[in-house]
N, CA, C and O of each residue as an XYZ file, in Angstrom:
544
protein
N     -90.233    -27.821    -46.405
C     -90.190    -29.219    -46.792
C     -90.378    -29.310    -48.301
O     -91.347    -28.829    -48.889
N     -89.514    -29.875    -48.799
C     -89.370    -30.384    -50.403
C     -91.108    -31.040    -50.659
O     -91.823    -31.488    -49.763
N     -91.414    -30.941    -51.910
C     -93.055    -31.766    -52.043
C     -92.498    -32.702    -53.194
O     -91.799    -32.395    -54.160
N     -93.090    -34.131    -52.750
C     -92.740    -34.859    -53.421
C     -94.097    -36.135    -53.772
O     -95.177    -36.184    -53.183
N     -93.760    -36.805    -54.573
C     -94.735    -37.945    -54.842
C     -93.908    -39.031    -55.709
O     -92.849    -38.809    -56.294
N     -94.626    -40.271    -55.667
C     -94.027    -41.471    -56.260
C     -94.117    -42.066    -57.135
O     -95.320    -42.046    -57.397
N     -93.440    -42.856    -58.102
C     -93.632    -43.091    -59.224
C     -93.910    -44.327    -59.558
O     -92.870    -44.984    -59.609
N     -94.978    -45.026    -59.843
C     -95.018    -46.082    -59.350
C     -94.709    -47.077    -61.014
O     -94.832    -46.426    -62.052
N     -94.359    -48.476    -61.116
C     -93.965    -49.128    -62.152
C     -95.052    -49.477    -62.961
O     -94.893    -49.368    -64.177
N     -96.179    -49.895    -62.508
C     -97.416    -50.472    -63.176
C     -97.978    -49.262    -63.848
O     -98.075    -48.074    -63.537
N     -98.400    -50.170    -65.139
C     -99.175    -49.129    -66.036
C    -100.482    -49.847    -66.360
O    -100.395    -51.061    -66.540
N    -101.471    -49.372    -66.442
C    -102.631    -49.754    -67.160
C    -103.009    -49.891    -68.045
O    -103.616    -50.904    -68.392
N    -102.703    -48.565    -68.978
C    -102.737    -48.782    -70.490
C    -101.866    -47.807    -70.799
O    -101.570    -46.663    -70.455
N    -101.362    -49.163    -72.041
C    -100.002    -48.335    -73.158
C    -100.318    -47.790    -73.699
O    -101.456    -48.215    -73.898
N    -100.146    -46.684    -74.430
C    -100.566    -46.037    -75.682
C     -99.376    -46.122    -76.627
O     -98.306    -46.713    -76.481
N     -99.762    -45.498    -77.477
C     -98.170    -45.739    -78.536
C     -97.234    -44.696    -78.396
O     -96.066    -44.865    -78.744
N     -97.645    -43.611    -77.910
C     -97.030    -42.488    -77.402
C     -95.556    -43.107    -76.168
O     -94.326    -43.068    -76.171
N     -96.649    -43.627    -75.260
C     -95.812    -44.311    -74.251
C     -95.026    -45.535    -74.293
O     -94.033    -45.779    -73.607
N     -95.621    -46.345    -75.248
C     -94.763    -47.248    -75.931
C     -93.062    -46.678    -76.277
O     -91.942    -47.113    -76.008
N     -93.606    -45.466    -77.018
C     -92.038    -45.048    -78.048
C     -91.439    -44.656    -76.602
O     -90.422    -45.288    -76.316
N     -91.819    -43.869    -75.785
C     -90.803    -43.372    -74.581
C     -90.611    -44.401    -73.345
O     -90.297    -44.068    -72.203
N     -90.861    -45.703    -73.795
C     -90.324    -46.465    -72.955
C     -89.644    -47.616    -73.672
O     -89.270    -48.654    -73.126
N     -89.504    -47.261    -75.196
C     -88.636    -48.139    -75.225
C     -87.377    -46.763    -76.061
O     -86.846    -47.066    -77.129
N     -87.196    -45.939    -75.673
C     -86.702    -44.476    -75.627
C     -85.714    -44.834    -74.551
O     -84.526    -44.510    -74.538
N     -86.475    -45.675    -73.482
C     -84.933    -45.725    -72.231
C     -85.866    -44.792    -71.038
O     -86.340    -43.666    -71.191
N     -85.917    -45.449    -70.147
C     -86.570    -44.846    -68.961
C     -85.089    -44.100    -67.981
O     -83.871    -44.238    -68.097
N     -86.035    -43.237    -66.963
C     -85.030    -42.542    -66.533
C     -85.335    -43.639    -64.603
O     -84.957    -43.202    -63.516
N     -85.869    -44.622    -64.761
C     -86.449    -45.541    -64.042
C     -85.598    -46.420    -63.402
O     -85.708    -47.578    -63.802
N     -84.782    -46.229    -62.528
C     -83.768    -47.476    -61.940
C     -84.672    -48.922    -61.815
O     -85.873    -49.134    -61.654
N     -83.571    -49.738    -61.960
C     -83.953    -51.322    -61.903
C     -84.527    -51.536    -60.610
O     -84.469    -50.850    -59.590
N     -85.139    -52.714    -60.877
C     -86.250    -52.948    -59.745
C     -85.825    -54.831    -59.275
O     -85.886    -55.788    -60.047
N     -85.442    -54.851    -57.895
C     -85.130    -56.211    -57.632
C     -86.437    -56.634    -56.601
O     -86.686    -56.334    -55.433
N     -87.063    -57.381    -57.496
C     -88.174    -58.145    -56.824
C     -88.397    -58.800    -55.209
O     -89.305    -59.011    -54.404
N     -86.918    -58.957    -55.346
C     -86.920    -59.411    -53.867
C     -87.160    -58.999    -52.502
O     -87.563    -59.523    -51.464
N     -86.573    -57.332    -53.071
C     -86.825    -56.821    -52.353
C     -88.261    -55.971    -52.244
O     -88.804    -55.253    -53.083
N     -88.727    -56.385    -50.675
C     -90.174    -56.316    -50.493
C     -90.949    -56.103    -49.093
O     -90.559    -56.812    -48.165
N     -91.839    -55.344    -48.882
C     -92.639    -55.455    -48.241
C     -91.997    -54.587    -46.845
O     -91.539    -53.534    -47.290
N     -91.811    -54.644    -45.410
C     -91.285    -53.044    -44.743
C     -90.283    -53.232    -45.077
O     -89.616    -52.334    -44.563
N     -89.473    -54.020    -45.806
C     -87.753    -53.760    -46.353
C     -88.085    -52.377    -47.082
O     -87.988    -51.269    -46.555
N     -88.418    -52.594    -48.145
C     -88.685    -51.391    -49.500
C     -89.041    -50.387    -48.516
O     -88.278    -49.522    -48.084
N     -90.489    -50.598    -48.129
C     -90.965    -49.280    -47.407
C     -90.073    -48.202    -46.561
O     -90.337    -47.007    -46.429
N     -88.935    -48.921    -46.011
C     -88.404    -48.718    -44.637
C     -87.297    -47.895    -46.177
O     -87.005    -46.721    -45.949
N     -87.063    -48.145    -46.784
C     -85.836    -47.921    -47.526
C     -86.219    -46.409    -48.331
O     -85.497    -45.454    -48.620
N     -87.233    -46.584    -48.479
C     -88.107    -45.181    -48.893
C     -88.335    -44.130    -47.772
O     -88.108    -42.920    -47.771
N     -88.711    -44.727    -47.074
C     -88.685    -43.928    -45.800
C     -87.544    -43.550    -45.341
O     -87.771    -42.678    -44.503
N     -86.118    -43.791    -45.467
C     -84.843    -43.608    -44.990
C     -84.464    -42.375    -45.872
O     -83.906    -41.415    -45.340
N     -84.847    -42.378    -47.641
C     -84.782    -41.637    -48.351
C     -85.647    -40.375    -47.870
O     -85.111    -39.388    -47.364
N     -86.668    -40.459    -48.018
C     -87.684    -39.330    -47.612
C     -86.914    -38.230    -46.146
O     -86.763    -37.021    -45.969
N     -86.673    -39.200    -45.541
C     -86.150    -38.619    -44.140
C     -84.532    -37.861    -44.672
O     -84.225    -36.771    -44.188
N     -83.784    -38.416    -45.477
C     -82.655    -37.918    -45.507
C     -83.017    -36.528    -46.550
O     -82.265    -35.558    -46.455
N     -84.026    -36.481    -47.400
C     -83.946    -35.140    -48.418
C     -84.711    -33.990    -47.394
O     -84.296    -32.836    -47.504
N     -86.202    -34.343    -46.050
C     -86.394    -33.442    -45.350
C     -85.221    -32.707    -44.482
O     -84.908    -31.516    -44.481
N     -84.666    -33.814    -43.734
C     -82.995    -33.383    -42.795
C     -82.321    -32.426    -43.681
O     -81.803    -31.373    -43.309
N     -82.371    -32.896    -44.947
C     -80.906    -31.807    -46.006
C     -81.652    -30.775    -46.503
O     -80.936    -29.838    -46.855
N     -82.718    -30.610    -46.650
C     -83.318    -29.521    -47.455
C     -83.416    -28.573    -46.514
O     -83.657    -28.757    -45.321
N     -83.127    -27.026    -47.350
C     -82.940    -25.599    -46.741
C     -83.777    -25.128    -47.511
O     -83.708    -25.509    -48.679
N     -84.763    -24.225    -47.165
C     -84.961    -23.406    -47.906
C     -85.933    -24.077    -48.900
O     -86.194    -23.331    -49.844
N     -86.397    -24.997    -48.936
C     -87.192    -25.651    -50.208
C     -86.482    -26.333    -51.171
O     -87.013    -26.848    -52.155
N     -85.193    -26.362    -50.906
C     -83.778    -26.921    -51.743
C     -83.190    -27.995    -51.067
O     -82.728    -27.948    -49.927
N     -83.234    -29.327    -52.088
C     -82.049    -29.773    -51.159
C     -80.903    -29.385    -52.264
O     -81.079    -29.071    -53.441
N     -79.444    -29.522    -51.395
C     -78.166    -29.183    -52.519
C     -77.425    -30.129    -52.168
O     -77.279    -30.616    -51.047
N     -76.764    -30.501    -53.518
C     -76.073    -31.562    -53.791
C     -74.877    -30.935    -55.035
O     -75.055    -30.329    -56.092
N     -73.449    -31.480    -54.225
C     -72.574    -30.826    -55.480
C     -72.403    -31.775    -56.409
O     -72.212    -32.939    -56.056
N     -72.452    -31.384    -57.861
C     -72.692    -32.289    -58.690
C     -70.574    -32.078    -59.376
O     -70.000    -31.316    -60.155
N     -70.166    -33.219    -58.515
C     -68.749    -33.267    -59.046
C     -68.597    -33.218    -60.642
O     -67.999    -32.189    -60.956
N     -68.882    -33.857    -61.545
C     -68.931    -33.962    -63.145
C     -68.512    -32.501    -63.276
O     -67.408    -32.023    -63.535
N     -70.132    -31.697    -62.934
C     -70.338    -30.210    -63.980
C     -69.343    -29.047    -62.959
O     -69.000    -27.897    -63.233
N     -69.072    -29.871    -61.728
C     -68.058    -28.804    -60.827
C     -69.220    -27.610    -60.246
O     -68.772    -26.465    -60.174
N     -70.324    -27.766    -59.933
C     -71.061    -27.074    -59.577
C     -71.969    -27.262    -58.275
O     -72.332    -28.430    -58.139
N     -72.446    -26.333    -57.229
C     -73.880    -27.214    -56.818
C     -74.926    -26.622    -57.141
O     -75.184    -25.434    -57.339
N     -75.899    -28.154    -57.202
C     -77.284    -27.878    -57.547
C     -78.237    -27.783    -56.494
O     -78.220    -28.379    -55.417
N     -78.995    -27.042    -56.886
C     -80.467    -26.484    -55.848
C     -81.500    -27.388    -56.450
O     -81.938    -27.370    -57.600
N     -81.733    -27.993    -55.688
C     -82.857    -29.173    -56.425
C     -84.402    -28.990    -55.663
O     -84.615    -29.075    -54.454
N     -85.346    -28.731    -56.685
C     -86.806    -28.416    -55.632
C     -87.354    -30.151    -56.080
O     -86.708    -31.166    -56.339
N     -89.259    -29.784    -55.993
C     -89.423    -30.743    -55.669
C     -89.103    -32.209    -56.986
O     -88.853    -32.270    -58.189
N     -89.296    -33.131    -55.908
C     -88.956    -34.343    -56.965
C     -90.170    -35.644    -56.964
O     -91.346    -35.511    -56.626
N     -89.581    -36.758    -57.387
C     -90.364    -37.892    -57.455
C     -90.060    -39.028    -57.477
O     -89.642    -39.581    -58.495
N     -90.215    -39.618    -56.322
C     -89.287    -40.986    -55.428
C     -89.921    -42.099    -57.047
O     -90.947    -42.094    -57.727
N     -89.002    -42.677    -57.053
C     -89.034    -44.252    -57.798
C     -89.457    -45.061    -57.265
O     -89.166    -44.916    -56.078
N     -90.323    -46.365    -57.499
C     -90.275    -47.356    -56.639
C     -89.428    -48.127    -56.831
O     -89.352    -49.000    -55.966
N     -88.429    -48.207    -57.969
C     -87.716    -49.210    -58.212
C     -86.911    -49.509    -57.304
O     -86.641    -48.442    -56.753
N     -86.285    -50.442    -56.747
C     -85.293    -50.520    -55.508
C     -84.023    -51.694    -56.295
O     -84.424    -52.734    -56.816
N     -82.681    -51.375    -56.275
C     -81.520    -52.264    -56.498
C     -80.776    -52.731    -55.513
O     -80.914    -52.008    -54.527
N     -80.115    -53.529    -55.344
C     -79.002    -53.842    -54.268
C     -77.688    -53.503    -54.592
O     -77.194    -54.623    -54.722
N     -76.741    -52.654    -54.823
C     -75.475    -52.614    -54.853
C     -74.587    -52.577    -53.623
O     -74.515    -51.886    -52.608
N     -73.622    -54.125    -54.401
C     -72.218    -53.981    -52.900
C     -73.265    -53.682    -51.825
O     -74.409    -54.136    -51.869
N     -72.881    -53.028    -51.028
C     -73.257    -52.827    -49.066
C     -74.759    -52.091    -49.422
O     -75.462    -52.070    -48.412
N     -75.314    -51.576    -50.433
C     -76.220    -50.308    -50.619
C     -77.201    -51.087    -51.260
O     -77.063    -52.073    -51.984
N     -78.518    -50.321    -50.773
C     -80.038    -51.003    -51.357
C     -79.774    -49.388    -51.924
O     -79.450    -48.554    -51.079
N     -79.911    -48.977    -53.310
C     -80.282    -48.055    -53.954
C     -81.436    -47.701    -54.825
O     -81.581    -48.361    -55.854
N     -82.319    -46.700    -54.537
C     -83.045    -45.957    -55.456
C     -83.180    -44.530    -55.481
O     -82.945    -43.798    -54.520
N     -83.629    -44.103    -56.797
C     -83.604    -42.584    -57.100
C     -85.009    -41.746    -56.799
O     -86.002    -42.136    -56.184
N     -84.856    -40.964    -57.189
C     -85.654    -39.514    -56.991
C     -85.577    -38.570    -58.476
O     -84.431    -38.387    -58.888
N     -86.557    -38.046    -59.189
C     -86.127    -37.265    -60.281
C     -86.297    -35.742    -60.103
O     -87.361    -35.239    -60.467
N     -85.376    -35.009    -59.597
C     -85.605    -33.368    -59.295
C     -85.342    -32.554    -60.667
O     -84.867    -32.854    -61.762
N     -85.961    -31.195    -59.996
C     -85.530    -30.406    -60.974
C     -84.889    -29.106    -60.459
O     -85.286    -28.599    -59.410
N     -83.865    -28.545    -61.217
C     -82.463    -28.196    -60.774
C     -82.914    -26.314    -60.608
O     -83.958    -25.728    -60.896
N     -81.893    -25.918    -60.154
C     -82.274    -24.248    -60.198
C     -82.643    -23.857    -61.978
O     -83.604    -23.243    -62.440
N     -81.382    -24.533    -62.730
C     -81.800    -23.953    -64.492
C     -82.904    -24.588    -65.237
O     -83.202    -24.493    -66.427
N     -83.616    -25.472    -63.969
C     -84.752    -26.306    -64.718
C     -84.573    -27.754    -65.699
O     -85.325    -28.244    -66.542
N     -83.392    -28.129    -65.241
C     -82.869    -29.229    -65.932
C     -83.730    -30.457    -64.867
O     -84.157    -30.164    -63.751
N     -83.850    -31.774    -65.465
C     -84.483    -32.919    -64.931
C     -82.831    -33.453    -64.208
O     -81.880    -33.648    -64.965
N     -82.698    -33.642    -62.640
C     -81.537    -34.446    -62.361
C     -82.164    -35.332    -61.511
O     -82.903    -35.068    -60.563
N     -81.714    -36.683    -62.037
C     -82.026    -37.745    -61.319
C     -80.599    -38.343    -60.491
O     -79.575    -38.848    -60.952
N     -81.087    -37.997    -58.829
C     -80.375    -38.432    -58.081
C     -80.428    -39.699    -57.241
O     -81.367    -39.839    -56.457
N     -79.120    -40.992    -57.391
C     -79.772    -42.182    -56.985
C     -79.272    -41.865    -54.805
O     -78.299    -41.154    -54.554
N     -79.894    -42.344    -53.913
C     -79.464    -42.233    -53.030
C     -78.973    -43.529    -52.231
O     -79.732    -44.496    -52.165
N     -78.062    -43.554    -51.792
C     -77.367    -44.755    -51.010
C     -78.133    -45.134    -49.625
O     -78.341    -44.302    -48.742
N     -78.467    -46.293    -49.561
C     -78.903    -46.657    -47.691
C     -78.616    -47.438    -47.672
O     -78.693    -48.175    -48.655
N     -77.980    -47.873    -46.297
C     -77.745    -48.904    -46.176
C     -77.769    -48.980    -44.408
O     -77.862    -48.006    -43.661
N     -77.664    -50.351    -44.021
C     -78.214    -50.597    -42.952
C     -77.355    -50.204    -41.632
O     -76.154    -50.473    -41.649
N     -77.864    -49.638    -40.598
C     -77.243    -49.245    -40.020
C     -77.443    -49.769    -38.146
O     -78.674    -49.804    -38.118
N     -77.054    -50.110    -36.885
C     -77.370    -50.498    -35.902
C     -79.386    -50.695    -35.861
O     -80.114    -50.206    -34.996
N     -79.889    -51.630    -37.195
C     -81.148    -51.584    -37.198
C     -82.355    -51.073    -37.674
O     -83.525    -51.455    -37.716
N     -81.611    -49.934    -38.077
C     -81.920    -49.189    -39.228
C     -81.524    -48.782    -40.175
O     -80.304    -48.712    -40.323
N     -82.503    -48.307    -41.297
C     -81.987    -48.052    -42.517
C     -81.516    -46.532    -42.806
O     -82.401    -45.692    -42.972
N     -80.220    -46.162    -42.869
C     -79.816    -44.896    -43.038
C     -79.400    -44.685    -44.753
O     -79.238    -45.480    -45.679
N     -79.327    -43.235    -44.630
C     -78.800    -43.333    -46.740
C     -77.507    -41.980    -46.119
O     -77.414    -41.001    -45.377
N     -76.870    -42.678    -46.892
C     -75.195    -42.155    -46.835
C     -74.789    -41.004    -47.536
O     -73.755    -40.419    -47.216
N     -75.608    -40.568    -48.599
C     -75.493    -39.946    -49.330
C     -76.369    -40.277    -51.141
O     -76.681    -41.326    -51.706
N     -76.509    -38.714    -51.569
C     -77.201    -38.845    -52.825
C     -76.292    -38.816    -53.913
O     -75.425    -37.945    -53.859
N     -76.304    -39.617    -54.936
C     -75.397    -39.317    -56.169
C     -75.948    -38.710    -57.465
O     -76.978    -39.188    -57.939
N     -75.366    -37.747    -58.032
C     -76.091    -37.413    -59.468
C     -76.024    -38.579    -60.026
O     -75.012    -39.222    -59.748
N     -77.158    -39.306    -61.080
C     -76.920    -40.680    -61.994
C     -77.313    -39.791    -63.411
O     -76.598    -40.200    -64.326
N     -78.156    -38.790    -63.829
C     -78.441    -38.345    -64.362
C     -78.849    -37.039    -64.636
O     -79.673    -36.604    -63.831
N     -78.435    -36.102    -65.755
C     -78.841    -35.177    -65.948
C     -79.561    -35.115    -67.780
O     -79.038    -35.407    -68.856
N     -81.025    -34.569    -67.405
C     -81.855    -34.268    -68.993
C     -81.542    -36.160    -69.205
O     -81.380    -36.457    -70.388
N     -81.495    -36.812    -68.666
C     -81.609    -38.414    -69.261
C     -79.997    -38.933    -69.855
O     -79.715    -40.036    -70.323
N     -79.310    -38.037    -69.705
C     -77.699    -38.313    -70.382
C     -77.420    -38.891    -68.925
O     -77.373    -38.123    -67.964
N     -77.172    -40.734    -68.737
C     -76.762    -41.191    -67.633
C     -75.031    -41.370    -67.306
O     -74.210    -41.793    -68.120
N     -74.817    -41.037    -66.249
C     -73.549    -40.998    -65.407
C     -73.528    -42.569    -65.040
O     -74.540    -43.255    -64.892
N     -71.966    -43.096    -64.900
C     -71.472    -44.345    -64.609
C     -70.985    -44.267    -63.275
O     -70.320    -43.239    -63.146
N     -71.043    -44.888    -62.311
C     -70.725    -44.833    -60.928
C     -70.321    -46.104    -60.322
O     -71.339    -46.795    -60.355
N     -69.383    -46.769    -59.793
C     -69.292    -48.362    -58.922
C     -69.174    -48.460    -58.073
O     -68.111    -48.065    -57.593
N     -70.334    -49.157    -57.096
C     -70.293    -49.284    -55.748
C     -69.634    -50.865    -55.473
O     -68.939    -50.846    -54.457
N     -69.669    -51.800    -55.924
C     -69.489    -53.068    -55.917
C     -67.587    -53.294    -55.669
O     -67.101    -54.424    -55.620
């Protein structure tokens, strides 16, 4: 099983350090307020369940079409941020790759006979250089 933990949005105290790397550009998907409460949870939980199911070996793999390669991704760190795109409630995960690169993968769920299933993971990012993708 992949080991993972969450990243949560609230901060307590800024420092100036953290100041400069957040206004640097977070590697942090958008966060829609609305969505809330066992919606989110259930949507995290759909995620969690789809990287244990795919992971081999302590890896999950994902071919990263762009670099024409696949990646071996160990452990990562769920977002809380949650978006709605088109048919898909999306949020990411930030892994790190077999060469040790940071790839942030966003994963698709969307609703399914009652439950929340995820369709698949997309690379959005690699080292913070973000990828363009349209679900809408």
């Amino acid at each position: 099983m992949t080991t993972r933990k969450i990243l949560t949005s609230g901060l307590a105290i800024i420092t100036p350090v953290m100041m400069l790397a957040l206004l640097a550009g977070s590697a942090q998907a958008g966060n829609d307020a609305s969505i809330k409460g066992d919606l989110r949870t259930n949507i995290h939980k759909a995620m969690d369940s789809f990287v244990d199911q795919q992971t081999v070996g302590d890896k999950l793999r994902i071919y990263d079409a762009v670099d024409g390669k696949l990646l071996r991704l160990g452990s990562y760190e769920l977002h809380s941020g949650i978006v709605k795109k088109g048919d898909f409630y999306v949020s990411c995960a930030d892994f790190q790759d077999q060469d040790g690169r940071k790839i942030d993968v966003d994963f698709l769920v969307i609703p399914n006979g009652g439950e929340l299933q995820v369709t698949q993971g997309i690379v959005h990012s690699v080292e913070g250089k973000k990828r363009k993708y349209h679900l809408e």
